[in-house]
MIGU-413013 format. One record per residue: chain; x negated, y negated, z of N, C-alpha, C, O, CB in turn. Coordinates in nm, 4 decimals. Glycine has a CB too. Example, Ala and Ser with C-alpha at 12.3 -4.5 7.8 and 13.67 -1.06 7.14 Angstrom:
2
<rec mol="A" n_X="-1.3190" n_Y="0.5690" n_Z="0.7800" ca_X="-1.2300" ca_Y="0.4500" ca_Z="0.7800" c_X="-1.3200" c_Y="0.3300" c_Z="0.7800" o_X="-1.4236" o_Y="0.3319" o_Z="0.8465" cb_X="-1.1308" cb_Y="0.4473" cb_Z="0.9046"/>
<rec mol="A" n_X="-1.2850" n_Y="0.2250" n_Z="0.7080" ca_X="-1.3670" ca_Y="0.1060" ca_Z="0.7140" c_X="-1.2900" c_Y="-0.0030" c_Z="0.7870" o_X="-1.3409" o_Y="-0.1138" o_Z="0.8039" cb_X="-1.4084" cb_Y="0.0598" cb_Z="0.5725"/>
end
This chain:
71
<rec mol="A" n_X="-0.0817" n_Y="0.1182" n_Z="0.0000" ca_X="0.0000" ca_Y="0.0000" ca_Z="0.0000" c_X="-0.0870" c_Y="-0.1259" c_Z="0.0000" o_X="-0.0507" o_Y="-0.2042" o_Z="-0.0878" cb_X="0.0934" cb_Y="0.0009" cb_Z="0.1198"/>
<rec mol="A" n_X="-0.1959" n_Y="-0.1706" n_Z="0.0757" ca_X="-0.2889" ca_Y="-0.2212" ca_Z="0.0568" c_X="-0.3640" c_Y="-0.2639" c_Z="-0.0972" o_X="-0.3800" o_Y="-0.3675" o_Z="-0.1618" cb_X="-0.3420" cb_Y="-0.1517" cb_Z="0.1283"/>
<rec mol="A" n_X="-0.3861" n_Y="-0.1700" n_Z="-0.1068" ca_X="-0.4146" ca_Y="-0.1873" ca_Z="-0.2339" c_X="-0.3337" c_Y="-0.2717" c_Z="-0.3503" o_X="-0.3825" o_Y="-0.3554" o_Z="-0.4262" cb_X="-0.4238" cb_Y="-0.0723" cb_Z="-0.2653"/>
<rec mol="A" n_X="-0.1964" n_Y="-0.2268" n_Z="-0.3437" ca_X="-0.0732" ca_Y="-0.3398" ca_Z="-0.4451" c_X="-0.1093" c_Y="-0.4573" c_Z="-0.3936" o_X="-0.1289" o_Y="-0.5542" o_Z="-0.4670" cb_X="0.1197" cb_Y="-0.3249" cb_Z="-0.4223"/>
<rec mol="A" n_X="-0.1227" n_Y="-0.4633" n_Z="-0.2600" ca_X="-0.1078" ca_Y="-0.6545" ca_Z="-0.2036" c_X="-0.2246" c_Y="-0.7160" c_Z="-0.1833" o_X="-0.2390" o_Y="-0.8264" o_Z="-0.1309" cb_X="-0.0338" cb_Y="-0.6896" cb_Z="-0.0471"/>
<rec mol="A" n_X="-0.3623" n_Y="-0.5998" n_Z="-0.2510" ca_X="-0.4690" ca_Y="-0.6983" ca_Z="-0.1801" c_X="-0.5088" c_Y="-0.8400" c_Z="-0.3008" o_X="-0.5886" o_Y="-0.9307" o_Z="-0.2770" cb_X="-0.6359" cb_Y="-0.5862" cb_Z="-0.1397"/>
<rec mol="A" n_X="-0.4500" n_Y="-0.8277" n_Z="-0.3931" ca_X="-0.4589" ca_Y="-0.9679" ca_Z="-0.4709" c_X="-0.4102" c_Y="-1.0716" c_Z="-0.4266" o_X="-0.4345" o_Y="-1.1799" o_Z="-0.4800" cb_X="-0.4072" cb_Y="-0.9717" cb_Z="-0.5841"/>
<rec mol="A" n_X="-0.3312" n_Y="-1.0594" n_Z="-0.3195" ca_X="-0.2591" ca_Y="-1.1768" ca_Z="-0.2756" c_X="-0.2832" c_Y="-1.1929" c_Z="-0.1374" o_X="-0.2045" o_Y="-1.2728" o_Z="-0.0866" cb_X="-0.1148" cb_Y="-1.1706" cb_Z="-0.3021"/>
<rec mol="A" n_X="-0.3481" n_Y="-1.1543" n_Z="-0.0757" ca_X="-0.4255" ca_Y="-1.1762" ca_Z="0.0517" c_X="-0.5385" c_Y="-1.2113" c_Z="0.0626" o_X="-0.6310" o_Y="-1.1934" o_Z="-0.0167" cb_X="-0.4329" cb_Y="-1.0907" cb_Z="0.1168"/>
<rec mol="A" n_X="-0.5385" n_Y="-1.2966" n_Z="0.2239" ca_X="-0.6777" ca_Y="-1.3991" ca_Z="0.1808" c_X="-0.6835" c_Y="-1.3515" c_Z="0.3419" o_X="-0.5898" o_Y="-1.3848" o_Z="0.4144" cb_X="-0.6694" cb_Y="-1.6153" cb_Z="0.1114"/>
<rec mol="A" n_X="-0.8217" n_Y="-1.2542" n_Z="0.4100" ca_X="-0.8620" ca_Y="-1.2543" ca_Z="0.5062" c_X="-0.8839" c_Y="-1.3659" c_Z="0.5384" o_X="-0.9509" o_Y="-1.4436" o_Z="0.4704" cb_X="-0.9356" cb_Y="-1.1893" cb_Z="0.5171"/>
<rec mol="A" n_X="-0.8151" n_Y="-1.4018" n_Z="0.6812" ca_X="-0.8558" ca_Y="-1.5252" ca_Z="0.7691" c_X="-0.9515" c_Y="-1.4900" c_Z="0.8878" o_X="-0.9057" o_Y="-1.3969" o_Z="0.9540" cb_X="-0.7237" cb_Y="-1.5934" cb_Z="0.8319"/>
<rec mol="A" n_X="-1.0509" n_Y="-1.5295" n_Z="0.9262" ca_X="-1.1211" ca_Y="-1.5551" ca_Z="1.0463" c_X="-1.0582" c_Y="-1.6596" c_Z="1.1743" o_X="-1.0840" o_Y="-1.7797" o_Z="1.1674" cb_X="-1.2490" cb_Y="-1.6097" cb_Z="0.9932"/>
<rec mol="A" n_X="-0.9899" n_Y="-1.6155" n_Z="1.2691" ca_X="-0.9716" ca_Y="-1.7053" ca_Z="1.3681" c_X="-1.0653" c_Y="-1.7865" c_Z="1.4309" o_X="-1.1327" o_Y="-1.7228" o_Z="1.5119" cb_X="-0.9246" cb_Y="-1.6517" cb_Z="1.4480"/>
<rec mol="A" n_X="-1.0891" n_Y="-1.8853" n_Z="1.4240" ca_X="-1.1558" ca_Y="-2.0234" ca_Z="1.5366" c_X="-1.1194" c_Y="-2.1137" c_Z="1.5892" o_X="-1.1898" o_Y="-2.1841" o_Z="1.6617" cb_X="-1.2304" cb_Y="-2.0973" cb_Z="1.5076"/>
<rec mol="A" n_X="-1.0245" n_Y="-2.1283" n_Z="1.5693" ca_X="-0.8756" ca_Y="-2.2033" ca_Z="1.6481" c_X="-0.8765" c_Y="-2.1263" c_Z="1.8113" o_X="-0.8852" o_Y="-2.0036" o_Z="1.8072" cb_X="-0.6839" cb_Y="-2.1457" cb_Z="1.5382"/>
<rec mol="A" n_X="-0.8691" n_Y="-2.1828" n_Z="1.9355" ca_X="-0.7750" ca_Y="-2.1164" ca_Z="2.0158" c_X="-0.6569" c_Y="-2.2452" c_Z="2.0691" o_X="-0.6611" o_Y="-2.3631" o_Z="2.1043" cb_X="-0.8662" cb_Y="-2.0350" cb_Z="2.1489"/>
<rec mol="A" n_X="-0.5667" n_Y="-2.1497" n_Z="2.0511" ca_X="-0.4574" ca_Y="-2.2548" ca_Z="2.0981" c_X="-0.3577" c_Y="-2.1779" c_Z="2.1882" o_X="-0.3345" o_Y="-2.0570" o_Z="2.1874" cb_X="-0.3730" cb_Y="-2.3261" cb_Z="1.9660"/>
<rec mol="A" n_X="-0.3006" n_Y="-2.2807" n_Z="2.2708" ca_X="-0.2537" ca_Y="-2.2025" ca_Z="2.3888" c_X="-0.1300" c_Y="-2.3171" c_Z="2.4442" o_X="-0.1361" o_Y="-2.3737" o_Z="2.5534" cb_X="-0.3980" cb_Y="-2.1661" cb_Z="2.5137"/>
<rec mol="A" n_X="-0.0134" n_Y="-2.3372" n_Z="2.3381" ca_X="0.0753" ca_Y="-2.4006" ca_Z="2.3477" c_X="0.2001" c_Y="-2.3018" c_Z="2.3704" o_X="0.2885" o_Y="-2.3316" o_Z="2.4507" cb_X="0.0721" cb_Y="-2.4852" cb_Z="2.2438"/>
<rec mol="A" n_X="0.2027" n_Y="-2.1921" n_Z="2.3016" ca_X="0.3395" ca_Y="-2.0896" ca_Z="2.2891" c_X="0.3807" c_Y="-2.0782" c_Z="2.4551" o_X="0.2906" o_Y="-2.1104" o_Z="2.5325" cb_X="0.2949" cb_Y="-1.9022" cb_Z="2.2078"/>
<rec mol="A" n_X="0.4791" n_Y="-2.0451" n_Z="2.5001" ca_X="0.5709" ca_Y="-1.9858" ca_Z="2.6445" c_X="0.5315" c_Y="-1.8496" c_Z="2.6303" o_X="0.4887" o_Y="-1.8023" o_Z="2.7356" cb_X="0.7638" cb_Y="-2.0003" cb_Z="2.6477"/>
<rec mol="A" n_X="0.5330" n_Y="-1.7433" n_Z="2.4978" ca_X="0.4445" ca_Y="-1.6668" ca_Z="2.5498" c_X="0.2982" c_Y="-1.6597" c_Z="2.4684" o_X="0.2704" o_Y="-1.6864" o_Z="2.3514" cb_X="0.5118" cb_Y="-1.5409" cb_Z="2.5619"/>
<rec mol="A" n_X="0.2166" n_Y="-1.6121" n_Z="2.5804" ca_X="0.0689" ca_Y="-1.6724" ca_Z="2.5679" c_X="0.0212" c_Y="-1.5382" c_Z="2.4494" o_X="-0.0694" o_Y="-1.5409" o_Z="2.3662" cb_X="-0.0405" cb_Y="-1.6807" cb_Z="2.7571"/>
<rec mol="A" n_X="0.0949" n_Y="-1.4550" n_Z="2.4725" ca_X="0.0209" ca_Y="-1.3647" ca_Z="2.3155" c_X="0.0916" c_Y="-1.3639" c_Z="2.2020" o_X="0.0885" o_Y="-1.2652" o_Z="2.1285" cb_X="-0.0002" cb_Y="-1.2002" cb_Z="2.3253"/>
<rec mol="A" n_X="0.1852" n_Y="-1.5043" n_Z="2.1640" ca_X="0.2142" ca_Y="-1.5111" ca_Z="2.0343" c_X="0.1060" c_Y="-1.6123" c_Z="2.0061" o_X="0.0972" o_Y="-1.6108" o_Z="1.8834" cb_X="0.3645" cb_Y="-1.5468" cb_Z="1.9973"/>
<rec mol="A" n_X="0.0223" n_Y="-1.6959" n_Z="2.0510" ca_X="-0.0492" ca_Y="-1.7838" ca_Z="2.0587" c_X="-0.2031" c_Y="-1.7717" c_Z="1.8987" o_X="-0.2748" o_Y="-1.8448" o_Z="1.8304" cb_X="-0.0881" cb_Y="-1.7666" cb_Z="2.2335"/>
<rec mol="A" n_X="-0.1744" n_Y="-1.6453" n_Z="1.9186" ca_X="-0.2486" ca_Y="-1.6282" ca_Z="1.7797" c_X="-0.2557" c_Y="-1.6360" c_Z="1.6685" o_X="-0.3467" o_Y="-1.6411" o_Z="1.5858" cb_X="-0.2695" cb_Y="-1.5721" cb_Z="1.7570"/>
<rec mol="A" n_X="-0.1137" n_Y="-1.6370" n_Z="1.6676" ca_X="-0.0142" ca_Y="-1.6373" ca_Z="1.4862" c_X="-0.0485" c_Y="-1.8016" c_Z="1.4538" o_X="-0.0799" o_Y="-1.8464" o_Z="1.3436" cb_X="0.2345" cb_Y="-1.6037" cb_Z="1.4961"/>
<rec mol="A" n_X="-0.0355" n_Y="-1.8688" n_Z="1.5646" ca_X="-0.0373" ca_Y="-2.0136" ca_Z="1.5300" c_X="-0.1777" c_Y="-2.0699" c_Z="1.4936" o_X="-0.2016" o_Y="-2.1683" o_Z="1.4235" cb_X="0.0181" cb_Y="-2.0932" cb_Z="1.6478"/>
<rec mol="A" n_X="-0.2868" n_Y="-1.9663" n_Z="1.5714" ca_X="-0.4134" ca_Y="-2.0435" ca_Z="1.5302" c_X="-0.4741" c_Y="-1.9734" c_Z="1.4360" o_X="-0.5834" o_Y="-2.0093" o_Z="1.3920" cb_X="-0.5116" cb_Y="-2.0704" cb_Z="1.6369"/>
<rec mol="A" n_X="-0.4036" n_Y="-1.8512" n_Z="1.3876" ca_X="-0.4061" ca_Y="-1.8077" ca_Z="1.2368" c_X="-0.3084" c_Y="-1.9126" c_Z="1.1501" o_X="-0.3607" o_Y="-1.9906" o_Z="1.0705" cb_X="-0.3462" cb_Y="-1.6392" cb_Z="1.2212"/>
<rec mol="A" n_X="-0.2017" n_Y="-1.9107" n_Z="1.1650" ca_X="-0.1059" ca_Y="-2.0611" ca_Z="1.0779" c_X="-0.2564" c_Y="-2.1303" c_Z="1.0358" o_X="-0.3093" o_Y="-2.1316" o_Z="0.9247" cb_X="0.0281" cb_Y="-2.2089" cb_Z="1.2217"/>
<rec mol="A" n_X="-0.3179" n_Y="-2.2007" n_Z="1.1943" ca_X="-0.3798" ca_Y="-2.3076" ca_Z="1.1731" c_X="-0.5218" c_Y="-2.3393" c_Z="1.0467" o_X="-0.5601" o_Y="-2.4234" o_Z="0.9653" cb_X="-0.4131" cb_Y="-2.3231" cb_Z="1.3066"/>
<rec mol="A" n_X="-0.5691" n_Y="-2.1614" n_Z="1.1224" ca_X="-0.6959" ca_Y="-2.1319" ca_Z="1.0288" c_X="-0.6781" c_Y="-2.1313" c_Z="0.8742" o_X="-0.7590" o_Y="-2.1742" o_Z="0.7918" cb_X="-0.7513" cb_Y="-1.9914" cb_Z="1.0626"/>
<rec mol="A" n_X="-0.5581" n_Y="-2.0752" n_Z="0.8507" ca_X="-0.5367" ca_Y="-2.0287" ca_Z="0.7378" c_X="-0.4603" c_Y="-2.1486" c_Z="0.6381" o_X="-0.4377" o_Y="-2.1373" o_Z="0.5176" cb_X="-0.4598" cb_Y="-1.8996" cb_Z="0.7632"/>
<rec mol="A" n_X="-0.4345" n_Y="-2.2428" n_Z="0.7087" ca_X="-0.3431" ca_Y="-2.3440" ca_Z="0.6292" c_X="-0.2271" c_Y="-2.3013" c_Z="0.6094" o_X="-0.1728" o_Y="-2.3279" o_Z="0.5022" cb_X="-0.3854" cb_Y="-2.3813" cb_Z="0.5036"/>
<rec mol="A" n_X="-0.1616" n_Y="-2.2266" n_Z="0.7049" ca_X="-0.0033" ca_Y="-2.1635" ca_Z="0.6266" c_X="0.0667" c_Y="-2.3071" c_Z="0.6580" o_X="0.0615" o_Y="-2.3981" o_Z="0.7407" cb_X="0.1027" cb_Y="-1.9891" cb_Z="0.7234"/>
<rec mol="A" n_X="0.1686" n_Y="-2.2513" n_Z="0.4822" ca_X="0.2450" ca_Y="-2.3678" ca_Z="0.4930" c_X="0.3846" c_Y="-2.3021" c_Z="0.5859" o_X="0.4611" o_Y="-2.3783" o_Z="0.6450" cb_X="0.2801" cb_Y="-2.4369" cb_Z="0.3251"/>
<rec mol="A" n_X="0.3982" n_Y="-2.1847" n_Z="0.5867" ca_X="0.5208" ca_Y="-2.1248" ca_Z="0.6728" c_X="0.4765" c_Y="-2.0532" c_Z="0.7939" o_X="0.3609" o_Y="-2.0143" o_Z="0.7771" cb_X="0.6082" cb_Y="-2.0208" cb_Z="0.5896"/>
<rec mol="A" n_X="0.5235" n_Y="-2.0207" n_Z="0.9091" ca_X="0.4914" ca_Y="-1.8968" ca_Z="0.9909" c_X="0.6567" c_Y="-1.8307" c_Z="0.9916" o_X="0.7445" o_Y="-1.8773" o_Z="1.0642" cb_X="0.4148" cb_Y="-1.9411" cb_Z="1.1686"/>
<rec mol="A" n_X="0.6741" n_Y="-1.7381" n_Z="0.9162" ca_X="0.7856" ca_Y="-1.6768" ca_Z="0.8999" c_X="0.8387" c_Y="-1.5103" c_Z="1.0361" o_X="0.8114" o_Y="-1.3908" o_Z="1.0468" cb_X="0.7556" cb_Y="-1.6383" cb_Z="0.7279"/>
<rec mol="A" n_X="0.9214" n_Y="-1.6115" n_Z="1.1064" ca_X="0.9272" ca_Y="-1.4762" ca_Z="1.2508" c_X="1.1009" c_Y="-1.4947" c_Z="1.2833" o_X="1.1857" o_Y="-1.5713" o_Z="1.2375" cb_X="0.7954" cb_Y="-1.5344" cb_Z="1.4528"/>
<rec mol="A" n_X="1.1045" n_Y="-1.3945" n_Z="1.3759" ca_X="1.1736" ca_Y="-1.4019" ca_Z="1.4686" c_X="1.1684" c_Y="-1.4092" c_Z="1.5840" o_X="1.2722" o_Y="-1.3836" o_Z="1.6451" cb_X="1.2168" cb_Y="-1.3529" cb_Z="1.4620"/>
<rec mol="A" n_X="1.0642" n_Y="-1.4413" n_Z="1.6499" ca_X="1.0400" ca_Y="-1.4344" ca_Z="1.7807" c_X="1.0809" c_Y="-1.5899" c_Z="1.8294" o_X="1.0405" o_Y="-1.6817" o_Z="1.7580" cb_X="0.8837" cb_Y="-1.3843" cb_Z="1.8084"/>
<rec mol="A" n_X="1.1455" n_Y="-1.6162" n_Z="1.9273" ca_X="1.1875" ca_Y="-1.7105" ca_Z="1.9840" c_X="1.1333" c_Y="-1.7936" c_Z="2.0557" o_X="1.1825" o_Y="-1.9017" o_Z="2.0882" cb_X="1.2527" cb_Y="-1.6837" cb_Z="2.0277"/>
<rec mol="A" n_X="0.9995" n_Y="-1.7403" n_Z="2.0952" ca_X="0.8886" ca_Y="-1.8128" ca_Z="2.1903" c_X="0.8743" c_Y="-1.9366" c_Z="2.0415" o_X="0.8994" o_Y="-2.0571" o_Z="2.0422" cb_X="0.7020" cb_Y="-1.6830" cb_Z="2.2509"/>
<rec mol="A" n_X="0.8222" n_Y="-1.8440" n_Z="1.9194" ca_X="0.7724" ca_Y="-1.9351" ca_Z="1.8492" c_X="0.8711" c_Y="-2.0343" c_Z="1.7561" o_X="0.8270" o_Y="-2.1363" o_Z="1.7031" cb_X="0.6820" cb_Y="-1.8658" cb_Z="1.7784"/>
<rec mol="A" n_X="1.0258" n_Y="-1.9856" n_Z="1.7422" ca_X="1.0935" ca_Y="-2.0393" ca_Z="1.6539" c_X="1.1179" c_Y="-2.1851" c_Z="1.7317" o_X="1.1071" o_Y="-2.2872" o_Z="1.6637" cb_X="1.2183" cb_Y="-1.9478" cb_Z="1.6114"/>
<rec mol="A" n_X="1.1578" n_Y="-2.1983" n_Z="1.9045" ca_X="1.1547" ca_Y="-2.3613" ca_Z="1.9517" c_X="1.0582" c_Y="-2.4066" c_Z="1.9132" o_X="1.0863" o_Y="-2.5240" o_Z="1.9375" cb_X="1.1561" cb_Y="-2.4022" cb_Z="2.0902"/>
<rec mol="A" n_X="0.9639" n_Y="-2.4106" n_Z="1.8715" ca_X="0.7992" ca_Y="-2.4729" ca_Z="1.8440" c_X="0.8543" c_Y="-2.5847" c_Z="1.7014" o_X="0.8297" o_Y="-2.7046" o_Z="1.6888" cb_X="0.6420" cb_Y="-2.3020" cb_Z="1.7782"/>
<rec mol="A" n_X="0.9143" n_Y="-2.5165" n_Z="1.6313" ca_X="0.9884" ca_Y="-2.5668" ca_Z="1.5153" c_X="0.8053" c_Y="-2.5450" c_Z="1.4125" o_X="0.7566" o_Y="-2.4457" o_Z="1.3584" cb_X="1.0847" cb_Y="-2.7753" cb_Z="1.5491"/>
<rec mol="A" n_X="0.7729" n_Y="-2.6355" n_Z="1.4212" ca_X="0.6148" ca_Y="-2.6542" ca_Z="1.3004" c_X="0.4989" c_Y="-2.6923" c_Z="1.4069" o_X="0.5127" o_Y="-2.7573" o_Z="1.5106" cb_X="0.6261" cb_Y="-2.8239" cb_Z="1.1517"/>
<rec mol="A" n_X="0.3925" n_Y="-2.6403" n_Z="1.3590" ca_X="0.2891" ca_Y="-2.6400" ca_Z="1.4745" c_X="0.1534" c_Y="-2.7015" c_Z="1.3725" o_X="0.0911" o_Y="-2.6156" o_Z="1.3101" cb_X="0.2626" cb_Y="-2.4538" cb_Z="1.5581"/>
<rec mol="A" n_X="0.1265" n_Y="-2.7931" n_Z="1.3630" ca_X="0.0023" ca_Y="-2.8880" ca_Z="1.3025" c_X="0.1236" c_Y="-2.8542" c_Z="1.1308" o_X="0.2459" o_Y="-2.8636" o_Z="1.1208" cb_X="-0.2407" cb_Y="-2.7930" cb_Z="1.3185"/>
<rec mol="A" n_X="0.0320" n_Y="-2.8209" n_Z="1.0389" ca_X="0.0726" ca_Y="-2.8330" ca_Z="0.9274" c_X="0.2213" c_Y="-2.7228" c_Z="0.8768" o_X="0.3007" o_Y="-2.7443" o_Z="0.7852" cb_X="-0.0600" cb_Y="-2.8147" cb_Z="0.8549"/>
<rec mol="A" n_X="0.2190" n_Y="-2.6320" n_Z="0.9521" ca_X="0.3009" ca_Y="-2.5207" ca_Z="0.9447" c_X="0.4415" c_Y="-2.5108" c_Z="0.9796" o_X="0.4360" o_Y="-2.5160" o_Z="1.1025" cb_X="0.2483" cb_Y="-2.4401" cb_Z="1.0080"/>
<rec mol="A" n_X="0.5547" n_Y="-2.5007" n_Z="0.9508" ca_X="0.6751" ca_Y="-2.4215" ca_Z="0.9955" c_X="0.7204" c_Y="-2.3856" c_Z="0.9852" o_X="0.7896" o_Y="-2.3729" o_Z="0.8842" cb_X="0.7330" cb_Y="-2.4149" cb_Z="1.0222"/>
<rec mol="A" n_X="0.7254" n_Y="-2.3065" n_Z="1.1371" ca_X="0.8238" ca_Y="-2.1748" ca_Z="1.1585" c_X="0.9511" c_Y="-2.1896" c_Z="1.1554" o_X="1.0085" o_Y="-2.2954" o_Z="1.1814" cb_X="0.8114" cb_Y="-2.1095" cb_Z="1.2785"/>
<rec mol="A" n_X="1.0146" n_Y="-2.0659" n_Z="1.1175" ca_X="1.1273" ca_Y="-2.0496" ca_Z="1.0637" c_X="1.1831" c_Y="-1.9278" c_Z="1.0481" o_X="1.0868" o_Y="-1.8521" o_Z="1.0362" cb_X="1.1245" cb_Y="-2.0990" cb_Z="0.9668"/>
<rec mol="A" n_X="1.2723" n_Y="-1.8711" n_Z="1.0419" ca_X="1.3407" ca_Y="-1.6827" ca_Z="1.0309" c_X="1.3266" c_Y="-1.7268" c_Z="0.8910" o_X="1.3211" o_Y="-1.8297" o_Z="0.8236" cb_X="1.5438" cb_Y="-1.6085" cb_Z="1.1024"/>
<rec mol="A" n_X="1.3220" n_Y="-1.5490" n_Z="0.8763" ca_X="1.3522" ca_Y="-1.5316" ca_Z="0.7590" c_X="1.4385" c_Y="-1.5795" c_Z="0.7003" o_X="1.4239" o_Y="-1.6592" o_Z="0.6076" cb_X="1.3612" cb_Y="-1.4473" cb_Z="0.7414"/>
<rec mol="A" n_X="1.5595" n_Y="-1.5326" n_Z="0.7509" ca_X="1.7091" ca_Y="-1.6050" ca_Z="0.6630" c_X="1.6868" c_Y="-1.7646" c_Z="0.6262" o_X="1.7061" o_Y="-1.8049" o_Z="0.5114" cb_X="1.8723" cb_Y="-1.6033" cb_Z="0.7814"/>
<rec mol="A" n_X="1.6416" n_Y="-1.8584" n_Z="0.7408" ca_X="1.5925" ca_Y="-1.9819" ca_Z="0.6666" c_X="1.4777" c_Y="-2.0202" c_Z="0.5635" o_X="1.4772" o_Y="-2.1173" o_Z="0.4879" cb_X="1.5690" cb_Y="-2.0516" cb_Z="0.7518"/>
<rec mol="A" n_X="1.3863" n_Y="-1.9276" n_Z="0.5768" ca_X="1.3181" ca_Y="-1.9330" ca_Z="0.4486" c_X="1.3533" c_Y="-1.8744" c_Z="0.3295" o_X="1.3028" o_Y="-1.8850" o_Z="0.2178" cb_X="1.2128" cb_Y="-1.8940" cb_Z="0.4623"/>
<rec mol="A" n_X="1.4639" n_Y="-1.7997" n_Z="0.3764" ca_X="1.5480" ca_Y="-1.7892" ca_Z="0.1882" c_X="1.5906" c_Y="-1.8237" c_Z="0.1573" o_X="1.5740" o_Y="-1.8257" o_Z="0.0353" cb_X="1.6125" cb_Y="-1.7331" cb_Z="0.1176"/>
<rec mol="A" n_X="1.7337" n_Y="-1.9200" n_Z="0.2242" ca_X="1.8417" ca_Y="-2.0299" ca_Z="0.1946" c_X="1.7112" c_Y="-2.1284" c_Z="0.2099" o_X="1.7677" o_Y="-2.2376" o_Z="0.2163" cb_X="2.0005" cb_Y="-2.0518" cb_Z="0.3150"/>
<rec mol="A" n_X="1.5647" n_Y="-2.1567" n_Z="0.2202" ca_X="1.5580" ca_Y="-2.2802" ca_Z="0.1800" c_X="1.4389" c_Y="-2.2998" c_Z="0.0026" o_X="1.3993" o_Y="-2.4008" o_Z="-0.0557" cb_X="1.4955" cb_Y="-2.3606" cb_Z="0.3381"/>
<rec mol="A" n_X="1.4236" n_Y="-2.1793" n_Z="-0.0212" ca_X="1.3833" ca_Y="-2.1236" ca_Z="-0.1220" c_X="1.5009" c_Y="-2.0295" c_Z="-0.2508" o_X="1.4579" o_Y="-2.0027" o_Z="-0.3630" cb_X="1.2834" cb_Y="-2.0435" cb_Z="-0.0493"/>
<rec mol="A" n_X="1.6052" n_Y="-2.0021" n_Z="-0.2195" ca_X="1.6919" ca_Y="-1.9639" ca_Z="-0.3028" c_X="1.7906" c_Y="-2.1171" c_Z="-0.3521" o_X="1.8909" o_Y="-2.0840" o_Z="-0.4152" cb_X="1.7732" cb_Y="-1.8364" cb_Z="-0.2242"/>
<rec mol="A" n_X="1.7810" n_Y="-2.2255" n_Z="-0.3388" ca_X="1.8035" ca_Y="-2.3005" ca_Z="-0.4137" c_X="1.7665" c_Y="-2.3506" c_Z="-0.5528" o_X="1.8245" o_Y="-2.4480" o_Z="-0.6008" cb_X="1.7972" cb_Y="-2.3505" cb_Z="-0.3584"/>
end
């Protein structure tokens, strides 16, 4: 499976630590967001969905990143 998706993946190195999330081990996704320049962090987890966008990034469920891309 790897293999189909590795054209479209870009290993990130974390060097960010950030330590804003309520819970402290979603705290990584964001300083991957950060490292990586994501323009989305696409979840369901609720610690991170109040955060709304964290530096350049936001989070959002899935279902909102399709109603805001299926237009």
């Amino acid at each position: 499976m790897l293999a189909v998706f590795e054209p479209f993946i870009d290993f990130i190195k974390i060097k960010s630590k950030v330590a804003i999330c309520r819970d402290p081990k979603a705290d990584f996704l964001l300083a991957l967001a950060k490292d990586g320049n994501a323009d989305y962090l696409i979840t369901g987890d609720k610690d991170l969905l109040v955060i709304n966008k964290y530096k350049q990034t936001v989070i959002l469920t899935f279902k909102e990143f399709e109603e805001k891309f299926s237009e």
